[in-house]
N, C-alpha and C positions, 0 to 999 in steps of 0.2 A: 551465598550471594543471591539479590533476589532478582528472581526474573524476569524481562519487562516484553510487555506486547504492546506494540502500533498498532493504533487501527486507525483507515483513512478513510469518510464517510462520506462517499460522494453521494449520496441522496441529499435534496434538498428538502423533504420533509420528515417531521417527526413521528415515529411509529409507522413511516415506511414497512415493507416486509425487509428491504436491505438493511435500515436501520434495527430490527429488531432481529436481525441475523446476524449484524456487528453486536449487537448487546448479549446477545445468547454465548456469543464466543467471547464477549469479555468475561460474564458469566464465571462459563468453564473453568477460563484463565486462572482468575482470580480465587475461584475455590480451588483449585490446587497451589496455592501457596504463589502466583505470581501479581503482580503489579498491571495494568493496564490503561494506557493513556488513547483518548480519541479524537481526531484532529475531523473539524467540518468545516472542507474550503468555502462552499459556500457563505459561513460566518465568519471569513478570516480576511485579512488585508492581505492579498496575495498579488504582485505585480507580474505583469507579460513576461517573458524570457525575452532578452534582449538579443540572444545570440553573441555576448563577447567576444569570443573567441580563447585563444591560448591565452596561458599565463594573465587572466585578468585579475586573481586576485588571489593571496597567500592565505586567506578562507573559503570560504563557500562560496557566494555570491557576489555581487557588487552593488545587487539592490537590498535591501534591507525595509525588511518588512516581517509579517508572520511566519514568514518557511525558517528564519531563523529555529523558533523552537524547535522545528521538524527536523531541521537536519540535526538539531542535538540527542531529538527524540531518538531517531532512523539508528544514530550514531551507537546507542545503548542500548539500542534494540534486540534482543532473543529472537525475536517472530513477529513478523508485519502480516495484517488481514489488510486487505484492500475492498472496499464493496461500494457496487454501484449499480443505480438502474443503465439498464440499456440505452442510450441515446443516437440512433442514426446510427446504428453498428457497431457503436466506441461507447467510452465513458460521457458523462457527465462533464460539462465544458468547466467548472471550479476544480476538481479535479483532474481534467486535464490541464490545466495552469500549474498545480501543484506538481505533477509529473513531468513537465515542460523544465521547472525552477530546480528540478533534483539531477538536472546533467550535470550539476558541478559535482557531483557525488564521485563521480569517473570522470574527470577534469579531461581536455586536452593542454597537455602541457608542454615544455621544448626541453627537448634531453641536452648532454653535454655536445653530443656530434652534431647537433642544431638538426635534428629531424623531430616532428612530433609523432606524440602518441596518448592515447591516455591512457590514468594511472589511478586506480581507485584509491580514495582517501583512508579507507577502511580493508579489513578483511571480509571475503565473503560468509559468514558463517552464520548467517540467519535464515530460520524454513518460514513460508509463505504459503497462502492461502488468500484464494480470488473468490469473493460472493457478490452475486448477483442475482437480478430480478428482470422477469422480460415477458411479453407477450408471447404462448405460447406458437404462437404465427410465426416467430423471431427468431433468428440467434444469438449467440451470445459469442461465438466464436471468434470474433472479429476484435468485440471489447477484450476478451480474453488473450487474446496476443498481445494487443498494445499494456496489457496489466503482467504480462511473463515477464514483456520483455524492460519493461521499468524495475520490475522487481530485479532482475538479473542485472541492471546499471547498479541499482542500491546494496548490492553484497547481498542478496536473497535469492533462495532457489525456493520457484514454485509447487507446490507437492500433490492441490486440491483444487477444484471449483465447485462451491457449493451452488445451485442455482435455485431458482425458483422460477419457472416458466408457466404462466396461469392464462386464461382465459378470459378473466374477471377484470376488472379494474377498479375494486374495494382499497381501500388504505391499507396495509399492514395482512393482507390475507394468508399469508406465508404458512401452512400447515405445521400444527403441533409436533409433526415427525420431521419437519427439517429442523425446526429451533431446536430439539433435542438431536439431531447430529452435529448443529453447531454447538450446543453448549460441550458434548462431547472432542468436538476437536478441538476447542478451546485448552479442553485437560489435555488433550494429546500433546498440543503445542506445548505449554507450561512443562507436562513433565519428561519432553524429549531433551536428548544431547542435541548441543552446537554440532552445526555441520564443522565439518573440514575443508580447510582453506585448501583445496589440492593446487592452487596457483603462489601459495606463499612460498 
């Protein structure tokens, strides 16, 4: 069976350093024998999170729009990369849209004793990996929690951050020895085991 990698590209330009750090780990991916798909909120029809609540809908969402694919994506998913420039401490505002739209992922739902809780739709058993690019003035720390803790809602556990933190403000300046750790983790990802659901 073959392997599949997400990748979520919250940069909004092309040959970004984040963008060719999501490419390098597809890369990898791909040359070991897996499948890789790449989702750019900034290109997608993505609507607000409405905040439903419980029990709003016996699928995903209730709005219907692009995240459709992604959660079928997320659903089949082996390994999710997530990569994004720094923005004000967090991700990329398309991106966080996207990460807003995936709380149905781990619904709140109403059990039989009428108490709620939520219930993820999936098992957890996919590794993850957060890349990013930042002013070396900067952290990344900040973005980096709100990307754990999304991954940890979608059945993913976090393993890496790969960064780039420069000085520069060139397009795509990302050094030749990080695109080769990503293309490298890319293989690691493809040729690792599925985690184990320890909550199944």
């Amino acid at each position: 069976m073959t392997r599949t990698l997400v990748l979520l590209n919250g940069s909004p330009l092309a040959g970004s350093s984040v963008h060719r750090l999501l490419e390098a780990v597809r890369e990898g991916f791909e040359s070991a024998g897996g499948e890789a798909r790449m989702f750019t909120p900034h290109a997608m029809r993505i609507g607000h999170c409405i905040a439903c609540g419980a029990n709003a809908t016996p699928g995903y969402c209730v709005l219907r729009d692009d995240m459709d694919a992604v959660y079928d994506a997320l659903e089949g998913a082996h390994a999710v990369v997530v990569g994004s420039p720094v923005y004000f401490d967090a991700v990329s505002g398309p991106l966080k849209m996207l990460i807003d739209r995936s709380n149905c992922v781990t619904p709140l739902v109403t059990l039989a004793d009428g108490s709620e809780d939520t219930i993820p739709k999936w098992r957890r058993t996919r590794r993850a990996v957060f890349v990013t690019a930042c002013s070396s003035a900067h952290h990344y720390e900040m973005a980096e929690r709100m990307v754990r803790g999304f991954l940890k809602w979608i059945g993913a556990r976090w393993e890496e951050t790969l960064a780039w933190q420069h000085a520069d403000n060139r397009l795509g300046s990302v050094p030749e020895e990080l695109i080769e750790r990503a293309r490298a983790l890319g293989v690691r990802l493809a040729t690792s085991d599925p985690l184990v659901d320890e909550s199944a």
